[in-house]
PARO-935575 format. One record per atom (N, C-alpha, C): residue number from 0; atom name; x, y, z. Coordinates in nm, 4 decimals, m for minus. Example, Ala and Ser with C-alpha at 12.3 -4.5 7.8 and 13.67 -1.06 7.14 Angstrom:
BEGIN
<pt 0; "N"; <1.3190; m0.5690; 0.7800>> <pt 0; "CA"; <1.2300; m0.4500; 0.7800>> <pt 0; "C"; <1.3200; m0.3300; 0.7800>> <pt 1; "N"; <1.2850; m0.2250; 0.7080>> <pt 1; "CA"; <1.3670; m0.1060; 0.7140>> <pt 1; "C"; <1.2900; 0.0030; 0.7870>> 
***
This chain:
BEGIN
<pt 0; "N"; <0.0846; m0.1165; 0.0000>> <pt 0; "CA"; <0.0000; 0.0000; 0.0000>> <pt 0; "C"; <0.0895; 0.1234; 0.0000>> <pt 1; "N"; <0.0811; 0.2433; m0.1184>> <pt 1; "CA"; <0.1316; 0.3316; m0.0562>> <pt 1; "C"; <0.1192; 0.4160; 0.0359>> <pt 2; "N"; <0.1720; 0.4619; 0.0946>> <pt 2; "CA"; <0.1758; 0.5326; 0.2611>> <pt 2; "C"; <0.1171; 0.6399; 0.2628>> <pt 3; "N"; <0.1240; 0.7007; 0.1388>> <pt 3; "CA"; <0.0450; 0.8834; 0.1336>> <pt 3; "C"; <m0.0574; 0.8742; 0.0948>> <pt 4; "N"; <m0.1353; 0.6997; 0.0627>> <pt 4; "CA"; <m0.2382; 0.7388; m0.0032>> <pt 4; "C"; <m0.3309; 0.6695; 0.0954>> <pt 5; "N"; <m0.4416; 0.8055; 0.1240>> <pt 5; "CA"; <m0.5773; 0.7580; 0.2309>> <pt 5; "C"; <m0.6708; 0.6954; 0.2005>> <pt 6; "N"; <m0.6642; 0.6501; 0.0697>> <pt 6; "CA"; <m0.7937; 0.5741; 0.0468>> <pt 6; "C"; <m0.7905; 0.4205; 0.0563>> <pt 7; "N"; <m0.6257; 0.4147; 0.1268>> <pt 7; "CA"; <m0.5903; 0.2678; 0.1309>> <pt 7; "C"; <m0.5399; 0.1912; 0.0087>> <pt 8; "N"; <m0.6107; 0.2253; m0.1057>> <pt 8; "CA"; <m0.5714; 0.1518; m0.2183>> <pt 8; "C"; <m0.3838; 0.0841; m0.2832>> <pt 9; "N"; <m0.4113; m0.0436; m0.2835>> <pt 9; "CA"; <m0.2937; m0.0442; m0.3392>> <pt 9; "C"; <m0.2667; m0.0167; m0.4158>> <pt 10; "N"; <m0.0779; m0.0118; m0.4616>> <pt 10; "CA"; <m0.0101; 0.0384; m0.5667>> <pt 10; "C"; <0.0221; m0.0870; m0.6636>> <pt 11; "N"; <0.0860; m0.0868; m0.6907>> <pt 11; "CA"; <0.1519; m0.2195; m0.8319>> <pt 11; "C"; <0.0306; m0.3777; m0.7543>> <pt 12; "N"; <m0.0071; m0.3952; m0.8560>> <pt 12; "CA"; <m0.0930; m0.5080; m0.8316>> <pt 12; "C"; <m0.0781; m0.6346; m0.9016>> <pt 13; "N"; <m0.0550; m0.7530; m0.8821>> <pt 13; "CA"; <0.0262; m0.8860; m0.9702>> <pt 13; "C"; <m0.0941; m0.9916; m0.9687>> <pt 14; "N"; <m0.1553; m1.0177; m1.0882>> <pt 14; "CA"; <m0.2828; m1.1084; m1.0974>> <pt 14; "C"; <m0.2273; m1.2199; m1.1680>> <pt 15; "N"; <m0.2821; m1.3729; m1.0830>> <pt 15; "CA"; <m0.2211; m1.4958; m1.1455>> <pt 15; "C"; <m0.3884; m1.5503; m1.1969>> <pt 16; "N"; <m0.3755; m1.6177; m1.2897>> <pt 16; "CA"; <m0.4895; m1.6741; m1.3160>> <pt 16; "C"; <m0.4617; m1.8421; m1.3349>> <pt 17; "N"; <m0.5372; m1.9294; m1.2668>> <pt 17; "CA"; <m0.5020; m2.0738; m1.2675>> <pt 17; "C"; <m0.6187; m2.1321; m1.3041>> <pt 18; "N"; <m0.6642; m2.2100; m1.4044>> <pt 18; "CA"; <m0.7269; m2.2908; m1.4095>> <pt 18; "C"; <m0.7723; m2.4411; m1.3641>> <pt 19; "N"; <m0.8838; m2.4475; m1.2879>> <pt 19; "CA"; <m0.8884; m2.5692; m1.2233>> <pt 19; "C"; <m1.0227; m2.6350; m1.2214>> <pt 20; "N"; <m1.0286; m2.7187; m1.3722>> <pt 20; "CA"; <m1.1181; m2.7607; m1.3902>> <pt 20; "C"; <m1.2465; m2.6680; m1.4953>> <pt 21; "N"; <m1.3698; m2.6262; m1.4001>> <pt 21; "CA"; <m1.4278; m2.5847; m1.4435>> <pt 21; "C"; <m1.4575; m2.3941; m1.3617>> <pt 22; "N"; <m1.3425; m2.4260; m1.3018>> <pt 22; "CA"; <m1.3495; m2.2584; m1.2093>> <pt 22; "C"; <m1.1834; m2.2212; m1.2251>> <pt 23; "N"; <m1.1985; m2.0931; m1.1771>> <pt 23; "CA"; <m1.0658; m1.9926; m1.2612>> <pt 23; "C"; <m1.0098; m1.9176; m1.0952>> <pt 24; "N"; <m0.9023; m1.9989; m1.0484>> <pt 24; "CA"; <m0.8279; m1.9399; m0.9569>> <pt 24; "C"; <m0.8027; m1.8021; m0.9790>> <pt 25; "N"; <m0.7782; m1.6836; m0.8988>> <pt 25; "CA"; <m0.7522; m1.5673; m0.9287>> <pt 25; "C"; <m0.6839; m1.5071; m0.7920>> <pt 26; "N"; <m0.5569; m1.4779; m0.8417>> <pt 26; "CA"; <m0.4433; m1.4525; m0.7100>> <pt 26; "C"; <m0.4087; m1.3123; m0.6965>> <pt 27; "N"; <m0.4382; m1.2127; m0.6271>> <pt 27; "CA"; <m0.4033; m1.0863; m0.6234>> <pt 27; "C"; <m0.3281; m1.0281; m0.5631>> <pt 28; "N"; <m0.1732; m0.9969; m0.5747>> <pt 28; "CA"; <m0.0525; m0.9747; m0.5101>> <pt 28; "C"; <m0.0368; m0.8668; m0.4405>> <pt 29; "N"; <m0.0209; m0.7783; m0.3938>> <pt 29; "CA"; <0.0264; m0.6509; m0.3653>> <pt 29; "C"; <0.1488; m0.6160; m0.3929>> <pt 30; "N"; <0.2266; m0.5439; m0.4164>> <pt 30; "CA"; <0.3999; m0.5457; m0.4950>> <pt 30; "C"; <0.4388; m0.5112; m0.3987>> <pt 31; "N"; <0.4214; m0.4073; m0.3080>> <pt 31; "CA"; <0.4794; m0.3472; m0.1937>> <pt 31; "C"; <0.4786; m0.4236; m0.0788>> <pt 32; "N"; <0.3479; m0.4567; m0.0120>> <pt 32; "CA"; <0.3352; m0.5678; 0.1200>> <pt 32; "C"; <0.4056; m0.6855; 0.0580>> <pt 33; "N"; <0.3239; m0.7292; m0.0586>> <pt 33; "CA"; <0.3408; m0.9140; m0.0350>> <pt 33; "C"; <0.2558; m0.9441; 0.0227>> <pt 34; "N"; <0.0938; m0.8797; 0.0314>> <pt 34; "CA"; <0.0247; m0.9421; 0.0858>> <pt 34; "C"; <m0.0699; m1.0077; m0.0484>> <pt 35; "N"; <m0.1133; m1.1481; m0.0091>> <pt 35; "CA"; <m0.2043; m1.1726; m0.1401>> <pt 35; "C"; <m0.3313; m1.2499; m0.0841>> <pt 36; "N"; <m0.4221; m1.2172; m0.1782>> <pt 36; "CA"; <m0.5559; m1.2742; m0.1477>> <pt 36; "C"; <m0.6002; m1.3804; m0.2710>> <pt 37; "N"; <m0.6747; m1.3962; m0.2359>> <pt 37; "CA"; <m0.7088; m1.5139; m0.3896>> <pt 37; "C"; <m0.8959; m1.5503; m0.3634>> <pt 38; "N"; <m0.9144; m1.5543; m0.5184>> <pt 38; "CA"; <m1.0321; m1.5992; m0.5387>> <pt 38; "C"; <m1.1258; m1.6922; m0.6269>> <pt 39; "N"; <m1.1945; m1.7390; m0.6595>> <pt 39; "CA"; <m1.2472; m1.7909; m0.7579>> <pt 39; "C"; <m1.3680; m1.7897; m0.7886>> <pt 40; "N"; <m1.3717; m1.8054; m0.9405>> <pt 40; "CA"; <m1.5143; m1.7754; m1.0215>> <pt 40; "C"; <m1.5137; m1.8966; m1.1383>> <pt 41; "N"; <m1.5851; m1.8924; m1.1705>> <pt 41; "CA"; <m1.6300; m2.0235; m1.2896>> <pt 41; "C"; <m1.5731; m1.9854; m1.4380>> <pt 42; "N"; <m1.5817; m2.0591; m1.5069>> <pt 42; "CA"; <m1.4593; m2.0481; m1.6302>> <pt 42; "C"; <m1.5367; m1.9529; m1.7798>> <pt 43; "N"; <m1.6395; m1.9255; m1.7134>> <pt 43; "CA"; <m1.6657; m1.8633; m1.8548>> <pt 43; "C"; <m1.7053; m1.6990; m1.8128>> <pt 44; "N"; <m1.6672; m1.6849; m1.6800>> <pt 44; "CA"; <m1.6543; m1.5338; m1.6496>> <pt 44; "C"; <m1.5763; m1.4704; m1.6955>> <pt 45; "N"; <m1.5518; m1.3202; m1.7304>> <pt 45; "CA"; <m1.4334; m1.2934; m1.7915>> <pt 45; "C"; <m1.3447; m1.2639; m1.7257>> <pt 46; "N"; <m1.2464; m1.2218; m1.7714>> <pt 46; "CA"; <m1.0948; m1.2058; m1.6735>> <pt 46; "C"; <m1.0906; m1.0802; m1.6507>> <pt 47; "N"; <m1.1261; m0.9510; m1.6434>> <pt 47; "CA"; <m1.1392; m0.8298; m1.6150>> <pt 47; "C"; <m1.2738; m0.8494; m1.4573>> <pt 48; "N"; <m1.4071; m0.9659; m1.4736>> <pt 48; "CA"; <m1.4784; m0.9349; m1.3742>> <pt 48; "C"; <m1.3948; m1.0126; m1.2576>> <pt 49; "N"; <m1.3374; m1.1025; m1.3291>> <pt 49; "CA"; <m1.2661; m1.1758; m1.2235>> <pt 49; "C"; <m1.1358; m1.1205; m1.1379>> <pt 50; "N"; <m1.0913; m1.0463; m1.2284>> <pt 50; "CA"; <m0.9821; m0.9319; m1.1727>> <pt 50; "C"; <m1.0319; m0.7961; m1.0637>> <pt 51; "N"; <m1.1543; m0.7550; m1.1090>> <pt 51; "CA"; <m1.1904; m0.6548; m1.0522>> <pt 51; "C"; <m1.2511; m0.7025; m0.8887>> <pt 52; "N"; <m1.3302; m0.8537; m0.8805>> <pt 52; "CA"; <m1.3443; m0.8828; m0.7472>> <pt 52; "C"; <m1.2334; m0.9066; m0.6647>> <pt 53; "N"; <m1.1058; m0.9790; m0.7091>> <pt 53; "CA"; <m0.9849; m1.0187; m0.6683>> <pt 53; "C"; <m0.9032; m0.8447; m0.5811>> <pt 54; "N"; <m0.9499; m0.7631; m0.6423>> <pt 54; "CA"; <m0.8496; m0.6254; m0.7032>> <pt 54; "C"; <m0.9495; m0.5623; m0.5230>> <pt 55; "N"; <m1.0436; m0.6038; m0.5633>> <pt 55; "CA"; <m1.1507; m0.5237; m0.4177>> <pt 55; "C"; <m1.1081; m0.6394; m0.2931>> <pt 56; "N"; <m1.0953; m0.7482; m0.3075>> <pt 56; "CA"; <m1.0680; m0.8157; m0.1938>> <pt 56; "C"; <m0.9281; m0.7920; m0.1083>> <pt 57; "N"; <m0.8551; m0.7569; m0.2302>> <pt 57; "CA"; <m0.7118; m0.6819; m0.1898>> <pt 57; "C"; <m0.7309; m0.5995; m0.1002>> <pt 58; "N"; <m0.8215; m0.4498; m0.1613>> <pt 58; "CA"; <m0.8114; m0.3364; m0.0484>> <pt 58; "C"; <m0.8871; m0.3454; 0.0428>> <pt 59; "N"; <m1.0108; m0.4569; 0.0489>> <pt 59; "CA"; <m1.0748; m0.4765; 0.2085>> <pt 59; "C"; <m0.9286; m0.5420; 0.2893>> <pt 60; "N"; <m0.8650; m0.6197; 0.2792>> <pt 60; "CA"; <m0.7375; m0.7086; 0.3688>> <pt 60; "C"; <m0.6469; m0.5732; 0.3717>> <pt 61; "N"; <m0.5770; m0.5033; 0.2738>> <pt 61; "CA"; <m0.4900; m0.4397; 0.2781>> <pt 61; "C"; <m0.5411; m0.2757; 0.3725>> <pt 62; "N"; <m0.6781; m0.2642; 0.3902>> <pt 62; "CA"; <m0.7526; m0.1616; 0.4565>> <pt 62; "C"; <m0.7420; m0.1995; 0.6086>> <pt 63; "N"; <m0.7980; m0.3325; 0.6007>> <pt 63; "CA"; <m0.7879; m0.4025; 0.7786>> <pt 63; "C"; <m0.6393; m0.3899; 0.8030>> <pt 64; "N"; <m0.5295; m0.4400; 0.7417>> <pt 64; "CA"; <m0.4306; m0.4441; 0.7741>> <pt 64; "C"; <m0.3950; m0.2888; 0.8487>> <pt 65; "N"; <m0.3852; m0.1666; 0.7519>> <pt 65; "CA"; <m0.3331; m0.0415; 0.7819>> <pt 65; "C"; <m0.4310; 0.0262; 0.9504>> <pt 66; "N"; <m0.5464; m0.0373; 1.0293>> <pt 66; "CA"; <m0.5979; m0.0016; 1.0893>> <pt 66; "C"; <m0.5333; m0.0752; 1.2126>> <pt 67; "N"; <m0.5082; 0.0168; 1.3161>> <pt 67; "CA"; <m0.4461; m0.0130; 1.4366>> <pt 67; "C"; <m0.5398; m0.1522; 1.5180>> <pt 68; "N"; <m0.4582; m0.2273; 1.5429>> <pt 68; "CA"; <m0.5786; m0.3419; 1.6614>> <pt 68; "C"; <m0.6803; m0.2531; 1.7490>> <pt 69; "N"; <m0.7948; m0.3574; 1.7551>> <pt 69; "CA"; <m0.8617; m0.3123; 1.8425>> <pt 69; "C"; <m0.8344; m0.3277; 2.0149>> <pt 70; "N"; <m0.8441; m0.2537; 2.0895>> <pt 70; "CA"; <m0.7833; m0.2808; 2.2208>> <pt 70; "C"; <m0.8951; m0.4130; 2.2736>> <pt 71; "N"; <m0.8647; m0.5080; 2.3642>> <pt 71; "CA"; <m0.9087; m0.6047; 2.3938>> <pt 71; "C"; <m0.9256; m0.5600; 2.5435>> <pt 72; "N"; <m1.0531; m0.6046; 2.6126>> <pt 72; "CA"; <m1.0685; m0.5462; 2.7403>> <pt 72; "C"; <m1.0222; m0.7113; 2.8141>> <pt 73; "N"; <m1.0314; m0.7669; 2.7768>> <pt 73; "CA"; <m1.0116; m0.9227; 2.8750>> <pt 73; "C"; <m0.8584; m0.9755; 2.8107>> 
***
């Protein structure tokens, strides 16, 4: 994630696409963390819708990540 930017969004983004079977692995890297998420959709979706859910699952994880823990009372 870059650091100046508040909307959380990541920067350089690395998409693997794996086929398995009749559904389409979809791996979404972050370049900077190294953090990655992954997803899957069925094989005749296209690779842009399949990129764009992968691409949002990134900045929900990479959003939780940048937010301080919650304090634990117990």
């Amino acid at each position: 994630m870059r650091r100046n930017d508040p909307t959380g969004a990541p920067g350089t983004v690395y998409f693997e696409f794996i086929k398995h079977g009749n559904t389409i692995k979809v791996v979404a890297i972050d370049a900077e963390s190294g953090i990655e998420v992954s997803t899957l959709g069925p094989v005749y979706a296209s690779e842009n819708e399949l990129q764009q859910i992968a691409y949002k699952k990134l900045q929900i994880v990479l959003q939780k990540n940048a937010r301080p823990p919650k304090k634990r009372l117990f």
